[in-house]
C-alpha positions as MATLAB code, in Angstrom:
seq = 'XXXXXXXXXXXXXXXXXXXXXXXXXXXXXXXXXXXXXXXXXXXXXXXXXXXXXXXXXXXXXXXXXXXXXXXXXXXXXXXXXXXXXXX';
ca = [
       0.445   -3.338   -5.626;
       1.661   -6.064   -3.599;
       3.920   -6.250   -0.793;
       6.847   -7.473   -2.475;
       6.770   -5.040   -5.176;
       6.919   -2.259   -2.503;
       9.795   -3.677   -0.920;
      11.495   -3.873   -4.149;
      10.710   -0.341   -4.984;
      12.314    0.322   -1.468;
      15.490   -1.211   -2.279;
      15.938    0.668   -5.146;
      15.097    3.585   -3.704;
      18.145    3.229   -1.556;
      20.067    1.901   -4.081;
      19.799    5.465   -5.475;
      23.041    7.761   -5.103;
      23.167   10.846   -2.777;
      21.367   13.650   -3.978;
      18.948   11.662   -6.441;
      15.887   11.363   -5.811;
      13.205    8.982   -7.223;
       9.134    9.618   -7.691;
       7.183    6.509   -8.218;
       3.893    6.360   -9.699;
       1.792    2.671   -9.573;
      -1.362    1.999   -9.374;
      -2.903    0.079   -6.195;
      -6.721   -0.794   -5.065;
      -7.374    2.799   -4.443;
      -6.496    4.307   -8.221;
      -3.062    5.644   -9.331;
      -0.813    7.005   -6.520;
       2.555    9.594   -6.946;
       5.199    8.818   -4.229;
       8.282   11.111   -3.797;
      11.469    8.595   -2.102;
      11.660    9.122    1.758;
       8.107   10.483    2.205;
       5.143    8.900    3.494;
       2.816   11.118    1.564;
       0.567    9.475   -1.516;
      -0.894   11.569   -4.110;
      -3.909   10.047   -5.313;
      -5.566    9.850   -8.856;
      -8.384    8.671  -10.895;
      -6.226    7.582  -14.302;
      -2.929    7.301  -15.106;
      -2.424   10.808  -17.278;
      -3.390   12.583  -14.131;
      -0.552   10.391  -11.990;
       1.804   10.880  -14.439;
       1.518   14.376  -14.769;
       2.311   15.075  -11.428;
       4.938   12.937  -11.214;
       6.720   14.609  -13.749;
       5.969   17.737  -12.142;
       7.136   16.513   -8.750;
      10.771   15.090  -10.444;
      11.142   18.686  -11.995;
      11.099   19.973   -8.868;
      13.569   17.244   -7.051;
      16.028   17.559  -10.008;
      18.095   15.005   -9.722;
      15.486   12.632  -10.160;
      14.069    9.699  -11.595;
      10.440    9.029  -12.804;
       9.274    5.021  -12.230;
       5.227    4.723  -13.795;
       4.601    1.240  -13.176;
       1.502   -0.625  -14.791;
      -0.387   -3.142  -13.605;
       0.658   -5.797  -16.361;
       4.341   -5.567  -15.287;
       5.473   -2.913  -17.162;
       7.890   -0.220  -16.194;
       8.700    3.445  -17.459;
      11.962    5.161  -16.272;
      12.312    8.631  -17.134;
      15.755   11.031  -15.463;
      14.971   14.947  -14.837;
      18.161   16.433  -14.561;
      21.630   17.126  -15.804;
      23.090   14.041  -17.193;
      22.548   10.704  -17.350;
      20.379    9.093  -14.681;
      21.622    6.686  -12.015;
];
């Protein structure tokens, strides 16, 4: 993932209003990473279905939040776990 798509992701990420949270999932020279906003911590995974998985898991348990799987052509899922409408 390049640098500029990270800062982008980090704007956004702010953008975000109080008490939503987002988890991003991308894919970067090292295999398919899960991110929750705010921490440093990577999850790490071989394919996609694994990422994914546990990104959904990880916005279930951060309700309000929103799911971002982004591909490497460009491409970019948005899924909301919790009540209402997302952000």
């Amino acid at each position: 993932m390049s640098l500029a798509i990270r800062k982008e992701s980090e704007q956004r990420e702010v953008a975000a209003a109080p008490g939503q949270r987002w988890v991003i999932v991308a894919v970067d020279g090292r295999g398919w990473y899960v991110r929750l906003e705010g921490s440093r911590h990577l999850d790490r995974y071989p394919n996609v279905t694994q990422a994914i998985h546990r990104g959904r898991k990880l916005a279930h348990q951060h309700k309000p939040a929103g799911l971002v799987v982004r591909y490497l052509d460009g491409v970019e899922e948005e899924s909301w776990f919790g009540d209402g409408e997302g952000p």
